[in-house]
DSSP file (Angstrom, degrees, kcal/mol; ACC not computed):
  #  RESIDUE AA STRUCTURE BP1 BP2  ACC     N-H-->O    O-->H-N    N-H-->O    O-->H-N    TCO  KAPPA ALPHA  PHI   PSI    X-CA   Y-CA   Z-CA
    1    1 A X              0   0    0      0, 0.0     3,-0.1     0, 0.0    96,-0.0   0.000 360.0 360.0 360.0  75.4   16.8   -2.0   -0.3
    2    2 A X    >   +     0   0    0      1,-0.1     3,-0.5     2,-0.1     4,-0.3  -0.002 360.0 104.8-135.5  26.1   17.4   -5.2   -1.8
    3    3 A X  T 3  S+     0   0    0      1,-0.2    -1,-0.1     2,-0.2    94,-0.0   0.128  90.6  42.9-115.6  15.8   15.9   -7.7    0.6
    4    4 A X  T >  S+     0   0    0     -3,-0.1     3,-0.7     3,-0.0    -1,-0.2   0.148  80.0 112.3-134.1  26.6   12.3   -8.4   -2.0
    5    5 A X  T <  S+     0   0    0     -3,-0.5    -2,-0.2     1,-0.2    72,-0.1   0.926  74.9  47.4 -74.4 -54.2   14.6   -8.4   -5.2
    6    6 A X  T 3  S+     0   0    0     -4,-0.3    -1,-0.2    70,-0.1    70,-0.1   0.407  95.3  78.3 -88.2  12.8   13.8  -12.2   -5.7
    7    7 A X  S <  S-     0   0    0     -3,-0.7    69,-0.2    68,-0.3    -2,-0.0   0.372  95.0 -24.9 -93.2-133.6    9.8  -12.5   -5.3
    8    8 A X        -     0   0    0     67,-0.2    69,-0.3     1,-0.1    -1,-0.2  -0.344  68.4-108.5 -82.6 160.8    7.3  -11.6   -7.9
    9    9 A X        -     0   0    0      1,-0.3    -1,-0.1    -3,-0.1    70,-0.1  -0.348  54.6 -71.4-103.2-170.9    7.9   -9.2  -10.5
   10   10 A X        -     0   0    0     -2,-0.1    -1,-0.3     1,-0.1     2,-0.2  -0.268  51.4-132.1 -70.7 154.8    6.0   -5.7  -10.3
   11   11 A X        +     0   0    0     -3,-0.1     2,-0.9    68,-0.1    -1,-0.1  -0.621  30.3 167.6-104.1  73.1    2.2   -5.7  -11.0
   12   12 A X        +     0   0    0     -2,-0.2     2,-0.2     2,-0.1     4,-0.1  -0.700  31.7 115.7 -92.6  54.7    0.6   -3.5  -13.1
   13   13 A X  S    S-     0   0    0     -2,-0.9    12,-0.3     2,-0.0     3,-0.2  -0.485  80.7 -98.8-112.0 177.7   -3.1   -4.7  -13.8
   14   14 A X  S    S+     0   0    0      1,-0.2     2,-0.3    -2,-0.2    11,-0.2   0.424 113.4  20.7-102.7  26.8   -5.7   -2.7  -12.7
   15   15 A X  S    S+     0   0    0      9,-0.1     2,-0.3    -4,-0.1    -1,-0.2  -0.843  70.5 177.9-129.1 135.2   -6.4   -4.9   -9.4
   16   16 A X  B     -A   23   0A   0      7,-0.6     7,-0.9    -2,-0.3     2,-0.3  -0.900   6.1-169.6-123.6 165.4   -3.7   -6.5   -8.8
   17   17 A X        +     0   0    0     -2,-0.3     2,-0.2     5,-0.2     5,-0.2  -0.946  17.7 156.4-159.1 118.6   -3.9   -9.2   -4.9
   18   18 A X  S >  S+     0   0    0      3,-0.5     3,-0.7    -2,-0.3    -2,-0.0  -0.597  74.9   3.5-146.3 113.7   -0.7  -10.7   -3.5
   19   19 A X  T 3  S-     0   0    0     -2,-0.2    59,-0.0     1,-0.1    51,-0.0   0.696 133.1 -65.2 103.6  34.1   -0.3  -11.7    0.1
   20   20 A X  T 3  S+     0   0    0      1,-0.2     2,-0.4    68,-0.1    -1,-0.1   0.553  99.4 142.3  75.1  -8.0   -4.0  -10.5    0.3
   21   21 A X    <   -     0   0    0     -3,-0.7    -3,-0.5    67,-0.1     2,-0.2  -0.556  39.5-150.6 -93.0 160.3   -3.1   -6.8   -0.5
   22   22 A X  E     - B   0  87A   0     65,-3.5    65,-0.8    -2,-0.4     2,-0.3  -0.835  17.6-179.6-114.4 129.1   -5.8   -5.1   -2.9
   23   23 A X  E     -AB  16  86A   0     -7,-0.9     2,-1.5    -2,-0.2    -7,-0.6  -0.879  14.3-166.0-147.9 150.0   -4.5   -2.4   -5.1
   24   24 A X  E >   - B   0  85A   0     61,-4.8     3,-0.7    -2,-0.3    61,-0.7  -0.805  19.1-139.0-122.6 119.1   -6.4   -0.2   -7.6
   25   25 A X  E 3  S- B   0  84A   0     -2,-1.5    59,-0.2   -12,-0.3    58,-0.1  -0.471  74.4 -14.3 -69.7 112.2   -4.4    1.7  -10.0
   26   26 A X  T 3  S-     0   0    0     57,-2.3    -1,-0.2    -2,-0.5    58,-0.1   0.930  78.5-145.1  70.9  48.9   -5.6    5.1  -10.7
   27   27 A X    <   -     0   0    0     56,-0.9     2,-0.2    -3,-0.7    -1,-0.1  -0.018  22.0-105.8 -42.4 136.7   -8.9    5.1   -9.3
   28   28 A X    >>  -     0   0    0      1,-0.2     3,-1.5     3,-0.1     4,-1.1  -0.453  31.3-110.4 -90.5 158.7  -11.4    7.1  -11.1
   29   29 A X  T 34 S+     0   0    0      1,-0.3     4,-0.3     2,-0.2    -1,-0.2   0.551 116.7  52.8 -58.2 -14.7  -12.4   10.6   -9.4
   30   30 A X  T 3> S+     0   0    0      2,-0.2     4,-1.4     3,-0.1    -1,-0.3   0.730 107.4  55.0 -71.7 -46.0  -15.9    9.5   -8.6
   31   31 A X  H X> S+     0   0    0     -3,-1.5     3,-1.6     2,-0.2     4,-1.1   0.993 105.3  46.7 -44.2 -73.8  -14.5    6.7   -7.0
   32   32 A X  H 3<>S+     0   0    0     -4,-1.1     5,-1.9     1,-0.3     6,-0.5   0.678 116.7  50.6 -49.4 -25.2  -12.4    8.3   -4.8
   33   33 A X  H >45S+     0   0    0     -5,-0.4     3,-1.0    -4,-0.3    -1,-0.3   0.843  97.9  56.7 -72.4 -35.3  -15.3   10.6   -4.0
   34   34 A X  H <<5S+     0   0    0     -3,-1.6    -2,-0.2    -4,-1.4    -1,-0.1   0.440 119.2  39.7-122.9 -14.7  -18.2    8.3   -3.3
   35   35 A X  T 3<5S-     0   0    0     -4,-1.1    -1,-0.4    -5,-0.2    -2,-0.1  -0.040 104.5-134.3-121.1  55.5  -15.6    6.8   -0.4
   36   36 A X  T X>5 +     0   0    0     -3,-1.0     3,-1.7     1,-0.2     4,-0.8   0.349  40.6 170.3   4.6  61.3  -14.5    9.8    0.4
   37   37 A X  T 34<S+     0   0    0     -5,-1.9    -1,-0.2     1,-0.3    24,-0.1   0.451  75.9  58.5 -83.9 -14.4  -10.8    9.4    0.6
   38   38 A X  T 34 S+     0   0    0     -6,-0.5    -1,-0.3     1,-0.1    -2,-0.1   0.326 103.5  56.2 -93.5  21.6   -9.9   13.5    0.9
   39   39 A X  T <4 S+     0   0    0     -3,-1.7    -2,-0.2    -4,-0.1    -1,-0.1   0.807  91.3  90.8 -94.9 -48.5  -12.0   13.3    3.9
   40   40 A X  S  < S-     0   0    0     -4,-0.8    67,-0.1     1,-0.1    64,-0.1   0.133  91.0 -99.7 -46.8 126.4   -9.5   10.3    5.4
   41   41 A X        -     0   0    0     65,-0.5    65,-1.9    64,-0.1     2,-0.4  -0.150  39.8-132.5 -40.7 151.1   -6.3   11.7    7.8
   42   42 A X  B     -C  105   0A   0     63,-0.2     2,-0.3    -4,-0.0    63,-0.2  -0.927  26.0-179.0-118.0 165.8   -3.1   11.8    5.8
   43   43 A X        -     0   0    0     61,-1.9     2,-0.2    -2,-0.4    -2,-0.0  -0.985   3.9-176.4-134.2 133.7    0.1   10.4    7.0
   44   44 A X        -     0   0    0     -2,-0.3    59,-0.2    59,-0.2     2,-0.2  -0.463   4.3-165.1-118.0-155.3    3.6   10.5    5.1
   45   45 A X  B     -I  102   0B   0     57,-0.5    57,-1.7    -2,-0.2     2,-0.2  -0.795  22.7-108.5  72.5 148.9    7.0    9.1    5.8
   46   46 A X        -     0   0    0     -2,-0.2    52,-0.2    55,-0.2     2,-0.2  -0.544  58.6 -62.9 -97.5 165.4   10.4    9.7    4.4
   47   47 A X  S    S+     0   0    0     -2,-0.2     2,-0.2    52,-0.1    52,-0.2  -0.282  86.5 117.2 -35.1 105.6   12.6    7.1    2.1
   48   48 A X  S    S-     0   0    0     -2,-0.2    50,-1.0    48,-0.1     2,-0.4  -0.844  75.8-101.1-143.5-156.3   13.2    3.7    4.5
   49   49 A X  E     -D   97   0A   0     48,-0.2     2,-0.4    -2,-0.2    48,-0.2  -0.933  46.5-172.3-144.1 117.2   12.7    0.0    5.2
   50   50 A X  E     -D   96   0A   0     46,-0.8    46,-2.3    -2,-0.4    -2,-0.0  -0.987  17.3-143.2-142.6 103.8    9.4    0.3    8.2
   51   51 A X        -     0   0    0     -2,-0.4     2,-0.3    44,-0.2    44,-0.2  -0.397  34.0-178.4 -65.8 154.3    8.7   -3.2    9.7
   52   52 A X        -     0   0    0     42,-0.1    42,-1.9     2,-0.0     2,-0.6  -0.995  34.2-169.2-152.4 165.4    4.8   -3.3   10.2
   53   53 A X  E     -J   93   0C   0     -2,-0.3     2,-0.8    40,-0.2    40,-0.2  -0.822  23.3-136.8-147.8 117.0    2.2   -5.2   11.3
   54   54 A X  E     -J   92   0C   0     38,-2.7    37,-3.0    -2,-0.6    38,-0.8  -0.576  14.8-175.0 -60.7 100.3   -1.7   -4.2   10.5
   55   55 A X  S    S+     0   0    0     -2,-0.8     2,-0.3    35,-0.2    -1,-0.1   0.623  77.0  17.5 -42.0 -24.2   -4.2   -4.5   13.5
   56   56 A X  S    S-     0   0    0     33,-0.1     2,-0.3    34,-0.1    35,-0.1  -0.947 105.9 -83.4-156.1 151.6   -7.3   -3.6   11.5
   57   57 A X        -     0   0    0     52,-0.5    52,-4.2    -2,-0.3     2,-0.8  -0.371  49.8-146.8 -70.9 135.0   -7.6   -3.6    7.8
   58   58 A X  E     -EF  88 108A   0     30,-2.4    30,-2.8    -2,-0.3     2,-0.4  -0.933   5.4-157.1-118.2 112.5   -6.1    0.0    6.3
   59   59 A X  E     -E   87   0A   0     48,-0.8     2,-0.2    -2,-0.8    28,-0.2  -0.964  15.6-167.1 -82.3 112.1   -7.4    1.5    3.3
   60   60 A X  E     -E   86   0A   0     26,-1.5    26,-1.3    -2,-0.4     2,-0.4  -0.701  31.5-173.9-104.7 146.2   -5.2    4.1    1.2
   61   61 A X  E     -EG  85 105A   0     44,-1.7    44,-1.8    -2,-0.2     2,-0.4  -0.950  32.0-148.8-113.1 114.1   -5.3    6.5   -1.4
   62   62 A X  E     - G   0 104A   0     22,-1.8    21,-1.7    -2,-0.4    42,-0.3  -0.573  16.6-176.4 -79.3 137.9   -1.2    7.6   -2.2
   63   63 A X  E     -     0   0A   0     40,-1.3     2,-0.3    -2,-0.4    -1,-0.2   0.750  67.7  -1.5-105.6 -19.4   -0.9   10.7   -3.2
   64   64 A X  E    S+ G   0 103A   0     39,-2.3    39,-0.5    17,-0.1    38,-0.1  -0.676  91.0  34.8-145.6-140.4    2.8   10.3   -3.8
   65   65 A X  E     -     0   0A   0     36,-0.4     2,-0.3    -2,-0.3    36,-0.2   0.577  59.4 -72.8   0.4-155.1    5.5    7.9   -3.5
   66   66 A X  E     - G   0 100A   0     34,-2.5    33,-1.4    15,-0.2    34,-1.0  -0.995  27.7-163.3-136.7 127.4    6.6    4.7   -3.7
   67   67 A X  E     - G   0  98A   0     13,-1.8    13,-0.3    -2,-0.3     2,-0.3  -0.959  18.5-175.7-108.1 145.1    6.5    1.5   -2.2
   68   68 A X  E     - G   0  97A   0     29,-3.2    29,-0.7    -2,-0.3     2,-0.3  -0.607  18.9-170.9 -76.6  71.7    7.8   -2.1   -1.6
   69   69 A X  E     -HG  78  96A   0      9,-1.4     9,-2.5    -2,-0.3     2,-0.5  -0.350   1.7-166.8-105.7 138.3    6.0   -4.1    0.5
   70   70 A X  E     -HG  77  95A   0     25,-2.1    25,-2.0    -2,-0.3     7,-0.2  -0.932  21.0-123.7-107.1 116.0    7.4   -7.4    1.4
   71   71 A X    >   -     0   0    0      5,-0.7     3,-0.6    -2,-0.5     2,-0.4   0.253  37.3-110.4 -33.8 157.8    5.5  -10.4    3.2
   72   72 A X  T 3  S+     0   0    0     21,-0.5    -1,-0.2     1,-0.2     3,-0.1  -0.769 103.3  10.5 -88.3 148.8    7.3  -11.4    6.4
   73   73 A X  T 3  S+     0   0    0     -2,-0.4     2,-0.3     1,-0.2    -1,-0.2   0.832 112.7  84.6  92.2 -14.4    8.8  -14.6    5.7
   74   74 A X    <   -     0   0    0     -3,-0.6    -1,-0.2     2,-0.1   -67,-0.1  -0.917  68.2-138.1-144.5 163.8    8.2  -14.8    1.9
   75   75 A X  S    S+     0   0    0     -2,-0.3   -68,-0.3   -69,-0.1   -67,-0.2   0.394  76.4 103.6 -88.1 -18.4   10.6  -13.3   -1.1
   76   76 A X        +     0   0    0    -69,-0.2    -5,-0.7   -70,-0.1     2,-0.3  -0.516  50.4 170.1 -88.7 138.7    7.5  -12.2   -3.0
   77   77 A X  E     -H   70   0A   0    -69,-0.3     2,-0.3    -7,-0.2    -7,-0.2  -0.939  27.0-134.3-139.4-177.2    6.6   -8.4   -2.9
   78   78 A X  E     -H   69   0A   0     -9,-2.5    -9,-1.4    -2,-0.3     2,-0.4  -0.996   8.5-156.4-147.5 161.9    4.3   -5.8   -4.3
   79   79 A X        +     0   0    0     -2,-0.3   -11,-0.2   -11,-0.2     2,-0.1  -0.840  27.7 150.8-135.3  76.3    5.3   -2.6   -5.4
   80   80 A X        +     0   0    0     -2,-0.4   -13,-1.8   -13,-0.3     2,-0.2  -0.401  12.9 142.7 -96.2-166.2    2.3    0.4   -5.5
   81   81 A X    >   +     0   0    0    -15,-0.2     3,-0.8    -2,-0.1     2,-0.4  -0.469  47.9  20.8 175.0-124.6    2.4    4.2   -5.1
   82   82 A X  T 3  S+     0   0    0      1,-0.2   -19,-0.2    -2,-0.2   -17,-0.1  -0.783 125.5  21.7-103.6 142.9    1.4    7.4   -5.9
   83   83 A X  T 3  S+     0   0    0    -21,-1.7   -57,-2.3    -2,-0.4   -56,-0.9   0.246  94.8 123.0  65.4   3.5   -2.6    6.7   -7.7
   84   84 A X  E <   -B   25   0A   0     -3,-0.8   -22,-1.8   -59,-0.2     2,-0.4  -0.613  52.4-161.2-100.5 149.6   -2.9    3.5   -6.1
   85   85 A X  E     -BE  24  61A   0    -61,-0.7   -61,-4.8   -24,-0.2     2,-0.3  -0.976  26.9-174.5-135.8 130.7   -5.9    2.9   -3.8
   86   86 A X  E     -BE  23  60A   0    -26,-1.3   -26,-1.5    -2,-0.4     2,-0.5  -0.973  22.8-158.9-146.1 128.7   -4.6    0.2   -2.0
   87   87 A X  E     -BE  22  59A   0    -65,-0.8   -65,-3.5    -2,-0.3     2,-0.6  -0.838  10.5-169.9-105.8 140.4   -6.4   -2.2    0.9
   88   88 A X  E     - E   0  58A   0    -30,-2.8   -30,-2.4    -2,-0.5   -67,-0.1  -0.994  22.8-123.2-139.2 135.9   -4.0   -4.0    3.2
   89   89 A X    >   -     0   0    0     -2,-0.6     3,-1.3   -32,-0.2   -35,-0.1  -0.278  30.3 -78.7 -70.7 136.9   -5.7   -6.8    5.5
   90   90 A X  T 3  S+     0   0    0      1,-0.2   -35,-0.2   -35,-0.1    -1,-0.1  -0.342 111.7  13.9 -33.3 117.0   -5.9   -7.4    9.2
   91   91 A X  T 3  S+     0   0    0    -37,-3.0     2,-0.6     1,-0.3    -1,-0.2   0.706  79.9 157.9  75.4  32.8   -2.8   -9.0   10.6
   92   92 A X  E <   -J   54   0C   0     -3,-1.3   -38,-2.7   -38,-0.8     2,-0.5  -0.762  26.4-156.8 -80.0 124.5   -0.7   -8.5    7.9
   93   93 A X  E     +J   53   0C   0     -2,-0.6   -21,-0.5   -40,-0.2     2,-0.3  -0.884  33.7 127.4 -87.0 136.9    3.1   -8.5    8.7
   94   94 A X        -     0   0    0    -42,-1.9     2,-0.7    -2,-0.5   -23,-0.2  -0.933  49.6-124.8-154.1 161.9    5.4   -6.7    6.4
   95   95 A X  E     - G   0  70A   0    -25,-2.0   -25,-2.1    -2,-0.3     2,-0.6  -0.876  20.8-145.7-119.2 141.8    8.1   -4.3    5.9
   96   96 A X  E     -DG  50  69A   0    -46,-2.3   -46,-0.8    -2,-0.7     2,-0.7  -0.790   1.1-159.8-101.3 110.6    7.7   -1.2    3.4
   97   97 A X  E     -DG  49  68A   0    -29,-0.7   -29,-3.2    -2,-0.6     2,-0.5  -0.912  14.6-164.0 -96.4 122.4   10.9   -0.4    1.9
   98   98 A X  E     + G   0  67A   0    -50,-1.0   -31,-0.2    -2,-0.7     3,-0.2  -0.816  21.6 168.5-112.5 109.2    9.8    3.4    0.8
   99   99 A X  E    S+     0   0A   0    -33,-1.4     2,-0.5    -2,-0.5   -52,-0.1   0.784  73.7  53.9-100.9  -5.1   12.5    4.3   -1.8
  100  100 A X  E    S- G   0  66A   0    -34,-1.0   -34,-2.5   -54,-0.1    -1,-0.3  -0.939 104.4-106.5-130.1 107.4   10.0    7.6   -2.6
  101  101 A X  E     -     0   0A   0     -2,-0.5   -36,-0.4   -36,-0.2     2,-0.2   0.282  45.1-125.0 -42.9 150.2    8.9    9.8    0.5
  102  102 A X  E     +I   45   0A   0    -57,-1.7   -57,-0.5   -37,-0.2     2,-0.3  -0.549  33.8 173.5 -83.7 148.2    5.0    8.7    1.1
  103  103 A X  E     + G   0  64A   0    -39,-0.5   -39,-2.3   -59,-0.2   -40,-1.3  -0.863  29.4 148.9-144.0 148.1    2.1   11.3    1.2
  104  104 A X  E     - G   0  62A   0     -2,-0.3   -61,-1.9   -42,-0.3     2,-0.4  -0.844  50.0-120.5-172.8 151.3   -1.6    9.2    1.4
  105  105 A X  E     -CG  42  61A   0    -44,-1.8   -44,-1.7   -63,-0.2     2,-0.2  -0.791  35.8-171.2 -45.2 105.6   -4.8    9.3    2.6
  106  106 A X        -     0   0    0    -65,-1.9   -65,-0.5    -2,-0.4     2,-0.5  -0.739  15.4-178.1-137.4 177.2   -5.6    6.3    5.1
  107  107 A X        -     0   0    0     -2,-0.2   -48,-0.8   -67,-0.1     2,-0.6  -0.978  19.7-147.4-159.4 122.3   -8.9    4.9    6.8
  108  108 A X  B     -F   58   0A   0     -2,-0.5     2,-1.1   -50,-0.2   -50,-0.2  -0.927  19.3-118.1-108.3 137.0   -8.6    1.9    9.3
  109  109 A X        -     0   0    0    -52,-4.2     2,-1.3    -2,-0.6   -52,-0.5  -0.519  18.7-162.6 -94.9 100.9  -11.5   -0.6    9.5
  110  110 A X              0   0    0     -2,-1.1    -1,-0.1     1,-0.3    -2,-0.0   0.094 360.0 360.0 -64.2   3.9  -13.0   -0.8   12.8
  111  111 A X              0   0    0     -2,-1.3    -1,-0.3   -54,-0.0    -2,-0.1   0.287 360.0 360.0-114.3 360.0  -14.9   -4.2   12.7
């Protein structure tokens, strides 16, 4: 998994935005409440590199693992995971190299 080794280096603010993706580290439990994110379908995946391309904007809460996701097209990535509440935009291409199986919460936004 070495194909977003040269972009940006990991981000670790508490919003961090690169290639438009939103992510908020360790959202506090009232947060997570007041948009009800254990309400939200879960989906997981096991360790891989999963080309993707967002139709409608997806809002996550991870409950475990780890991701890279890399722009199509660009060297630059960003790297969130298990606590990250993380919004990824309409028509985003990328591939998620998952080096730590995924468990999350997800919400697509119908408009």
């Amino acid at each position: 998994m070495a194909d977003c080794y040269k972009g940006t280096s990991k981000l670790r603010l508490q919003e961090a935005s690169i290639f438009d993706i939103t992510i908020e580290h360790k959202p506090s439990n009232s947060r997570l409440s007041e948009l009800g994110v254990h309400l939200w379908p879960k989906w997981g995946c096991p360790p891989g590199k999963f080309p993707l391309k967002f139709d409608a904007e997806e809002t996550c809460y991870f409950l475990k693992g780890k991701v890279r996701a890399c722009e199509r097209g660009s060297s630059e990535y960003v790297e969130f995971g298990a606590g990250d509440l993380v919004v990824i935009p309409k028509g985003l291409s990328c591939t998620w190299e998952v080096s730590l199986s995924v468990d999350k919460h997800y919400k697509f936004d119908s408009s």
